[in-house]
Backbone as CSV, one residue per row, in Angstrom:
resi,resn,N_x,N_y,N_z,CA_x,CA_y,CA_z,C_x,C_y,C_z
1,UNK,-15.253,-3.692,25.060,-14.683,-2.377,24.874,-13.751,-2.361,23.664
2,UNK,-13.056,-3.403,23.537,-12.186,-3.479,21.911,-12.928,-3.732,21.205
3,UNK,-13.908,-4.618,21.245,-14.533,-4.317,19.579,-14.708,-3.269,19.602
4,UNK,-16.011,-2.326,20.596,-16.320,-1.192,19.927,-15.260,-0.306,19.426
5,UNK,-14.099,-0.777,20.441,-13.124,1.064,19.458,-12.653,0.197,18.269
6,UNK,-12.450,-0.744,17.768,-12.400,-1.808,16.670,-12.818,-0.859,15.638
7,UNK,-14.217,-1.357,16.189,-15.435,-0.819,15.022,-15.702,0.682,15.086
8,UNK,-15.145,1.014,15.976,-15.597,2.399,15.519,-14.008,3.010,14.884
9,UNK,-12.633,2.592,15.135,-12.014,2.741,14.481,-11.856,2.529,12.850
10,UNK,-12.398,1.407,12.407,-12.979,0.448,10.973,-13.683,1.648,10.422
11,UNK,-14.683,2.297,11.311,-16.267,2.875,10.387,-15.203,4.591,9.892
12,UNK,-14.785,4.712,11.055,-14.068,5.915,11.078,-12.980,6.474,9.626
13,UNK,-12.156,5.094,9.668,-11.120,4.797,8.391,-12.060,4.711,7.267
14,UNK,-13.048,3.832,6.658,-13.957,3.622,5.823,-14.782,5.253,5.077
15,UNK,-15.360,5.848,6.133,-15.800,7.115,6.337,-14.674,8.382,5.856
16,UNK,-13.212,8.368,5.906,-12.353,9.386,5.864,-11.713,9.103,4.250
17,UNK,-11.572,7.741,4.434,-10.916,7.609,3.046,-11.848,7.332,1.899
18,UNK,-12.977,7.160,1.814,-14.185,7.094,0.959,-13.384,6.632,-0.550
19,UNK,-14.250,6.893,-1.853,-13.933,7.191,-3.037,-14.710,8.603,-3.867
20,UNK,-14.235,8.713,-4.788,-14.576,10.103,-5.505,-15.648,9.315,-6.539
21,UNK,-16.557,9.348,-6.062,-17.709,8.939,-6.767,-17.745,9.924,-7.850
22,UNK,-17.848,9.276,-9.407,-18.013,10.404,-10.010,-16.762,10.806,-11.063
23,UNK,-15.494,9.998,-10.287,-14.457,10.262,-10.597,-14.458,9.359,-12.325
24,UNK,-13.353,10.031,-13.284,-13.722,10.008,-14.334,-12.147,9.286,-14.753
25,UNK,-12.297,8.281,-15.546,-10.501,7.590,-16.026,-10.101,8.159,-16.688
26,UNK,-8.689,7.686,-16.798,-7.535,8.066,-17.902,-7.809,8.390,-18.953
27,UNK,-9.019,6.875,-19.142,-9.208,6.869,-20.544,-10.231,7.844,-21.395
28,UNK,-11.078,8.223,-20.346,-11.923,9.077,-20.684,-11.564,10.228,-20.712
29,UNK,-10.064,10.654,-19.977,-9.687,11.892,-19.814,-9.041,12.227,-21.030
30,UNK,-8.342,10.847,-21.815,-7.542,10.695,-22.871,-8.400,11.308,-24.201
31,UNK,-9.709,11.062,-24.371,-10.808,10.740,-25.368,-11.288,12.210,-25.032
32,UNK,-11.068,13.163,-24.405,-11.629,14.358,-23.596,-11.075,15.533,-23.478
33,UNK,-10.686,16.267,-24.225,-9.390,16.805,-24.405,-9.426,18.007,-23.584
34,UNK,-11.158,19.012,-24.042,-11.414,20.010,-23.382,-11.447,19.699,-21.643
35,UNK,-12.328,18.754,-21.370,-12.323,18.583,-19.835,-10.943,18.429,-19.486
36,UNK,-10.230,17.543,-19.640,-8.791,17.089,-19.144,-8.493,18.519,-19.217
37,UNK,-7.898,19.334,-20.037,-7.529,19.982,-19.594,-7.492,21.560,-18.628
38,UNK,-8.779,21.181,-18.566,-9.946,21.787,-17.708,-9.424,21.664,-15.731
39,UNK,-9.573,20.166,-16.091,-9.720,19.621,-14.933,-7.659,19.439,-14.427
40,UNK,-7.201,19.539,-15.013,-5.328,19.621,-15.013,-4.999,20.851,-14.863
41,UNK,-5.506,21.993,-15.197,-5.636,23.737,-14.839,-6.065,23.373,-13.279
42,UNK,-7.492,23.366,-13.280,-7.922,23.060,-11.700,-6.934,22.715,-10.551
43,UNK,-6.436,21.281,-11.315,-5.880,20.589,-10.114,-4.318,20.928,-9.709
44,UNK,-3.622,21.337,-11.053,-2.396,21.493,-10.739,-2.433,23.145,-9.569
45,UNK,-3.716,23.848,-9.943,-3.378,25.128,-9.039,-3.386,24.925,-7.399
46,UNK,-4.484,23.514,-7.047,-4.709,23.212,-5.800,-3.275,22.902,-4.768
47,UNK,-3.709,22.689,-3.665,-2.643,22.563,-3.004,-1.924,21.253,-2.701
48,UNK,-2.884,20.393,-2.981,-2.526,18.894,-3.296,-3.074,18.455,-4.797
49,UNK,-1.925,18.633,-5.125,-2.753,18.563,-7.444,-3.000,16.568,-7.122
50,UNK,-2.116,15.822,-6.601,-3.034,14.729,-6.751,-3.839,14.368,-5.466
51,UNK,-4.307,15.021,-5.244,-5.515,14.235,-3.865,-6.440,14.127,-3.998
52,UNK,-7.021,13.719,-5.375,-8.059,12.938,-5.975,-8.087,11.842,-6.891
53,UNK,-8.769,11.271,-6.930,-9.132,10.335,-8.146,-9.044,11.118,-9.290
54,UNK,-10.033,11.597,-9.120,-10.212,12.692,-10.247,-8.899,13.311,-11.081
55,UNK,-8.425,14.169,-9.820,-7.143,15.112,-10.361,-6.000,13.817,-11.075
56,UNK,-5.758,12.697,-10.219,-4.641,11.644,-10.676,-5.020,11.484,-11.767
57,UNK,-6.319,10.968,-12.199,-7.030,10.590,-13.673,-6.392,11.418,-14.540
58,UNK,-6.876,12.785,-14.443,-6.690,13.851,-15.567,-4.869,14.353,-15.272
59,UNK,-4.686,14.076,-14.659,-3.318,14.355,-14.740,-1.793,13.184,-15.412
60,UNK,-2.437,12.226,-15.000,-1.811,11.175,-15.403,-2.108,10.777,-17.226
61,UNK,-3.304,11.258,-17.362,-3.953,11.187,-18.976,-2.795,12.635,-19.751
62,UNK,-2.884,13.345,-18.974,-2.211,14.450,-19.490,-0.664,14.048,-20.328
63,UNK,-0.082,13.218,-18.846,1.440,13.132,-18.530,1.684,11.902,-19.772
64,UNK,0.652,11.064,-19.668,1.183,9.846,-20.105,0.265,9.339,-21.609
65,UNK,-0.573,10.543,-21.813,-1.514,10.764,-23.074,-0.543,11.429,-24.340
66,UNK,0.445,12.068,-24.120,0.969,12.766,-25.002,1.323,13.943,-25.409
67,UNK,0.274,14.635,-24.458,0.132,15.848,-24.840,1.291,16.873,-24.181
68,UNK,2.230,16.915,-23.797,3.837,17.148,-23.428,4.501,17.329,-24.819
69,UNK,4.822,18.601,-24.976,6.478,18.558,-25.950,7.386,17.769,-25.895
70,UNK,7.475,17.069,-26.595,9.026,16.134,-26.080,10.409,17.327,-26.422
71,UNK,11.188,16.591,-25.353,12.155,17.371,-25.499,13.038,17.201,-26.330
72,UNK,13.578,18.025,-27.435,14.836,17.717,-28.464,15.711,17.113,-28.254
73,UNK,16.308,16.195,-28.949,17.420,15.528,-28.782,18.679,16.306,-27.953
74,UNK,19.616,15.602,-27.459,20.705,16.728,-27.107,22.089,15.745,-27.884
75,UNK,22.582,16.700,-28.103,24.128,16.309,-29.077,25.116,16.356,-28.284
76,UNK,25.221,15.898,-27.393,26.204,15.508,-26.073,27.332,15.024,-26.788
């Protein structure tokens, strides 16, 4: 009786958390300018902007690609 809820707990976890087949990198998001920011419109409107591969990819390419104003110095 424990293995099976074992294993059917195992198949269950395996099955829910999957991967985003398909899902596209940083780097490609970096090299990609139209999609990235395609796909960073998309995701930031969703209700979880990172609950993908996908969305983290293109969002993180976004954040950490450059494409941000830096902010002006401040004369403190």
């Amino acid at each position: 009786m424990k293995k099976g809820l074992l294993s059917l707990g195992l198949a269950a976890t395996v099955l829910l958390t999957g991967c985003d087949e398909g899902a596209q990198s940083q780097e490609w998001y970096k090299a990609h300018d139209k999609e990235r920011i395609a796909k960073y419109d998309e995701c930031t409107k969703a209700s979880d902007p990172r609950g993908t591969e996908d969305c983290r990819n293109a969002i993180d390419a976004t954040v950490h690609g450059g494409s941000f104003t830096k902010s002006p110095n401040k004369g403190w």
